[in-house]
VMD Tcl script that draws the C-alpha trace (Angstrom):
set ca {
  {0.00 0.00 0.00}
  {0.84 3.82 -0.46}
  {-0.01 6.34 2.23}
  {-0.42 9.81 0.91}
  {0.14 12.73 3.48}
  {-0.92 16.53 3.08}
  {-0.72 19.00 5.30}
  {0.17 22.81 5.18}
  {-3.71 23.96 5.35}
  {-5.79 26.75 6.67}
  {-7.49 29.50 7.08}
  {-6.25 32.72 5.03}
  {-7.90 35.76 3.73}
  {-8.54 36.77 -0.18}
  {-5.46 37.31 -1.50}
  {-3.33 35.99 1.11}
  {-0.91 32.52 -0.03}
  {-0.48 29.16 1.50}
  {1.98 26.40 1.11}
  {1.20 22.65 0.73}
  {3.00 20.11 1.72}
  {2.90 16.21 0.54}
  {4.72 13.44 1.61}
  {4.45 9.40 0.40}
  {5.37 6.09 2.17}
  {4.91 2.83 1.73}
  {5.10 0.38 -1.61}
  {6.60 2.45 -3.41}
  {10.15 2.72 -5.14}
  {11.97 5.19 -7.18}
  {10.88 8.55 -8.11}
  {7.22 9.25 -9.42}
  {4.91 11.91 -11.01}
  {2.74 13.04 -9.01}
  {0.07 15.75 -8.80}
  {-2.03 17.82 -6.37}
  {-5.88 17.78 -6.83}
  {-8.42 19.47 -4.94}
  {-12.39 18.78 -4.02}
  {-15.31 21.36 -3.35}
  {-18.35 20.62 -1.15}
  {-21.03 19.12 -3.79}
  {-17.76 19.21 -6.40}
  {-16.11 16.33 -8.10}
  {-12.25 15.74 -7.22}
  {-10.86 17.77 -10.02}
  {-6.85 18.10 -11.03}
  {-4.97 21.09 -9.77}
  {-1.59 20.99 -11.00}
  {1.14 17.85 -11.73}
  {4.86 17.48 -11.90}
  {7.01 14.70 -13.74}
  {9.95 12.98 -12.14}
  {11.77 14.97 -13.98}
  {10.23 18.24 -12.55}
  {7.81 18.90 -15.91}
  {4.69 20.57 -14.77}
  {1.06 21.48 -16.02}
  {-1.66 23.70 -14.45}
  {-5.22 23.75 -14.23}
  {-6.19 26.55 -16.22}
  {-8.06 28.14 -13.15}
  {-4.44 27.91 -10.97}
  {-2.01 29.01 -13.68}
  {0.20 31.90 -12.68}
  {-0.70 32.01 -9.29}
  {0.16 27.97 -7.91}
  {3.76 26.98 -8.54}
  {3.98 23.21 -8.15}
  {7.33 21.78 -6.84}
  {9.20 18.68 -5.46}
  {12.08 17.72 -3.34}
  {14.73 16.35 -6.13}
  {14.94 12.65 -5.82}
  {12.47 12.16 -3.29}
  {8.88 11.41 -3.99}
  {7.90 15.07 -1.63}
  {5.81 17.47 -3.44}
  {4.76 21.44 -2.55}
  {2.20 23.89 -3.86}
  {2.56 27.28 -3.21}
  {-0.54 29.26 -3.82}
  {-0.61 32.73 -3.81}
  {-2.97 35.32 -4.62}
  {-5.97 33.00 -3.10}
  {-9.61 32.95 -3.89}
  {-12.68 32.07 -2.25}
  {-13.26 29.44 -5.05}
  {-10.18 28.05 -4.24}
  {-11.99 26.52 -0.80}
  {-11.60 22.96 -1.07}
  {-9.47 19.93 0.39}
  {-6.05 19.42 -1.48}
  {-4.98 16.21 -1.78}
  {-1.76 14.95 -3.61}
  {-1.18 11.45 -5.32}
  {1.01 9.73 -7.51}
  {1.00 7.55 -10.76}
  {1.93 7.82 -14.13}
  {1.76 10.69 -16.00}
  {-1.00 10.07 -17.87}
  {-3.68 8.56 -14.95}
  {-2.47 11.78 -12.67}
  {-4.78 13.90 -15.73}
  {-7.98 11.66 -14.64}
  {-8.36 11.21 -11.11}
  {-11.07 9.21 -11.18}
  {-8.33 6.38 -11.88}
  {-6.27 6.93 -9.31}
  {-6.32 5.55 -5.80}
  {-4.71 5.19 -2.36}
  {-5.94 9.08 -1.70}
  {-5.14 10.39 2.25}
  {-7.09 12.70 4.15}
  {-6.12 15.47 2.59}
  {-5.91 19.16 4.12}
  {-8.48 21.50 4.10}
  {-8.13 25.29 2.60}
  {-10.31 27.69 3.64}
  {-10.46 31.35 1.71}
  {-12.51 33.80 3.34}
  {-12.73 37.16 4.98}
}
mol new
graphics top color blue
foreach p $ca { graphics top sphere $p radius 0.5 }
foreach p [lrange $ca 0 end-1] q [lrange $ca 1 end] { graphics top cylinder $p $q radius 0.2 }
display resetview
């Protein structure tokens, strides 16, 4: 099994930034893509942003040029810094990790954690 851990969460004001954190254990060996995706009350789990093993990255349109995606190099440890937050960007973030291709639909991944919850609001 993989275990999936975010953290980094909170409460912050419109406009304000936040930094993610996400760490894997487990069955797993060598380095990975791996993405962050996020989920709305009464929203589907929808992609965020990704990142390659070989630090290659792609953006929801709704995140691009304000959440930089990054990762520890050679360890399977991934960060998202947002910045310039909005209330629609209230959800819990969780991260994951696959091939490139399944990290695009995450309806086919699995092994999800708990997640950490972002709250933007005045």
């Amino acid at each position: 099994q993989v275990q999936h851990v975010e953290s980094g969460g909170g409460l912050v004001q419109p406009g304000g930034s936040l930094r993610l954190s996400c760490a894997v254990s487990g069955s797993i060996f060598g380095i990975h893509d791996m993405g962050w995706y996020r989920q709305a009350p009464g929203k589907q789990r929808e992609l965020v942003a990704v990142i390659s093993s070989g630090g290659n990255t792609n953006y929801a349109d709704s995140v691009k040029g304000r959440f930089t995606i990054s990762r520890e190099p050679g360890k399977n440890t991934i960060y998202l810094q947002m910045n310039s937050l909005k209330s629609e960007d209230t959800a819990v973030y969780y991260c994951n990790t696959g091939k490139w291709e399944r990290l695009l639909l995450p309806h086919t991944l699995a092994y999800w954690g708990q997640g950490t919850q972002v709250t933007v609001s005045s």
